[in-house]
N, C-alpha and C positions, 0 to 999 in steps of 0.2 A: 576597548570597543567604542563605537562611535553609539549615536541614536538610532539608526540604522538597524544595526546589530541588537542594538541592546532590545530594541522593540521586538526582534524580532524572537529572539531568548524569551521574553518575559510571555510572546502572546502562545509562543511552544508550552510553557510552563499552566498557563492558562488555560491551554486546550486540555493539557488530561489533569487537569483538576476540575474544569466543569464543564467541556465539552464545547462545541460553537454556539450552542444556544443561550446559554446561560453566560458566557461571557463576554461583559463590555467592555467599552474601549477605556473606560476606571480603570477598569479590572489592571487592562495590560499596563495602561498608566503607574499605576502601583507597583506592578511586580516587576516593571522594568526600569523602575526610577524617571523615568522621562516625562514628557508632557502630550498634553490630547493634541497640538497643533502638529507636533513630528508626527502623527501617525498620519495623518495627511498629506504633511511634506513628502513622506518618505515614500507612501504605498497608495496613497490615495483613499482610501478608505479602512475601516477596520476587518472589514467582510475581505478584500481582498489582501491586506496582514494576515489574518486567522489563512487563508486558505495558503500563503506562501511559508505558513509557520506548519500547517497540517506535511505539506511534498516534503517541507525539512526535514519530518519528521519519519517519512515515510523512506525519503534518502538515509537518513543515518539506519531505520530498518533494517533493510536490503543489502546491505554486505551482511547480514546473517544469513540472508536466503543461499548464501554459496559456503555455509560452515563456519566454521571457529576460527577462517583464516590463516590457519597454520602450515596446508597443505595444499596441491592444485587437488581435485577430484580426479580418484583412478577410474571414475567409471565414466565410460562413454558419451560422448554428445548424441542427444537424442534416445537415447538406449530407456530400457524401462526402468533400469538400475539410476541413471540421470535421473527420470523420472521420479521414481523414489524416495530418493537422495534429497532432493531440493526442496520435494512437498514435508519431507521431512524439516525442515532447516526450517520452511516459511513458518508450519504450525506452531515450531515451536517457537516464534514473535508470537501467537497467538495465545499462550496458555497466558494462563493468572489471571487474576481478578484486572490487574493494570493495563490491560492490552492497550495501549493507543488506536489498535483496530476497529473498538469499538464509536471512535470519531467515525468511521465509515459507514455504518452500519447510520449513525446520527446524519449524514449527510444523505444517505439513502431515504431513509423515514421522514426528514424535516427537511429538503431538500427545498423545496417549493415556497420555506420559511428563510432559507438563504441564497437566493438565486443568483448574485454574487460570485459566491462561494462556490455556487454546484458547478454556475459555466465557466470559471477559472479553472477548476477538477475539471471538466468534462475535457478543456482545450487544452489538459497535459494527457489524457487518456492511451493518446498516441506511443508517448516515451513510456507511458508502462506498459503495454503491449511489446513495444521495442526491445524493452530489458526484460521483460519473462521469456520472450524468444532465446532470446541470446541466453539466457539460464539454463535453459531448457538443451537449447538447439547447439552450443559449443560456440555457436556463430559473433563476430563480433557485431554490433549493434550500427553501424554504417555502412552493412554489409547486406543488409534484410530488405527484400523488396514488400512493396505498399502489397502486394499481394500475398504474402506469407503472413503479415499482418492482419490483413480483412478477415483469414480463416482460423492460422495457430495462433494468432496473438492474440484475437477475442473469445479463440476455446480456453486460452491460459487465464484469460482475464475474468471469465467467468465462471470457472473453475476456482479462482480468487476469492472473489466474490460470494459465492455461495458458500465456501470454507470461514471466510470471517462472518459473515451471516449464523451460521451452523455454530461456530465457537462462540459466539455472542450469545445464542440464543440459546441453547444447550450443551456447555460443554462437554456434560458426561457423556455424551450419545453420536457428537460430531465424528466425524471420518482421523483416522492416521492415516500417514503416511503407508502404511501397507493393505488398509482398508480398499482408499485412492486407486493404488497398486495394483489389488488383485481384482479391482471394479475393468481396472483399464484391461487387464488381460482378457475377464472374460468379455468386455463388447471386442477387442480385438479377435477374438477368438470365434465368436458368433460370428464376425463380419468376414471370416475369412474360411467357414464352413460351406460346401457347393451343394 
């Protein structure tokens, strides 16, 4: 691996061990063998390091969000069974004490302390809306118009969001996947009563 890489490894290692706030650009020095000038050369700053090490982090996630990878899903795109299925997958990134999730929950809270950081996350918001569609929906992710975005991508995204929020804050009491599930049937239910 180059310095590139290697900064980029050491500032991932760095975030779940003390989070964006707590960790300097030492820190990542340290755990990545390299020097304080590469992280300049390479990313420009360390706040925008930290936040290309948090997406790496949140990419390598998200092939759990579709299972153990062993099989396609028998259950339908779009279906509540998809539904199910997938909120299943994501929670379970979310249990343990380890969650990396809990970076999010830190960039929610101290956002305003990494501004950086929040509007590099804010200017990928896009491609996670994209790819919980496409989770969700069976659909391939260049295939989703700006308008199925504005509504299912930001209900997924906030539905995200409040879930790691919820596991962060209380895990014994946060939602499962069939919680989720039977929440979704009955507003469906209600909304289709005359």
């Amino acid at each position: 691996m180059g310095h590139r890489e290697d900064l980029l490894e050491g500032a991932k290692r760095c975030l779940l061990a003390k989070g964006f706030v707590r960790t300097t650009a030492r820190d990542i020095v340290k755990e990545s063998g390299t020097n304080l000038a590469s992280i300049g050369y390479h990313y420009g700053s360390k706040d925008a390091l930290l936040a290309e090490a948090y997406l790496a982090l949140v990419g390598e996630l998200s092939d759990a969000f579709e299972g153990d990878g062993t099989a396609e899903s028998a259950t339908a795109p779009g279906s509540v069974e998809r539904f199910q299925e997938a909120w299943s997958n994501i929670i379970d990134t979310m249990r343990g004490p380890g969650s990396m999730w809990r970076l999010s929950v830190e960039i929610v809270a101290m956002g305003d302390q990494l501004p950086a950081v929040r509007d590099h996350l804010a200017s990928q918001q896009r491609d996670a809306e994209r790819a919980l569609v496409a989770l969700f929906m069976g659909v391939p992710e260049d295939e989703i118009p700006d308008k199925t975005l504005d509504t299912l991508g930001r209900f997924y995204t906030t539905l995200m969001t409040g879930l790691i929020a919820q596991w962060n804050f209380d895990p014994e009491h946060a939602p499962d996947a069939d919680a989720l599930t039977e929440g979704l049937r009955q507003v469906m239910e209600a909304a289709t009563r005359k």
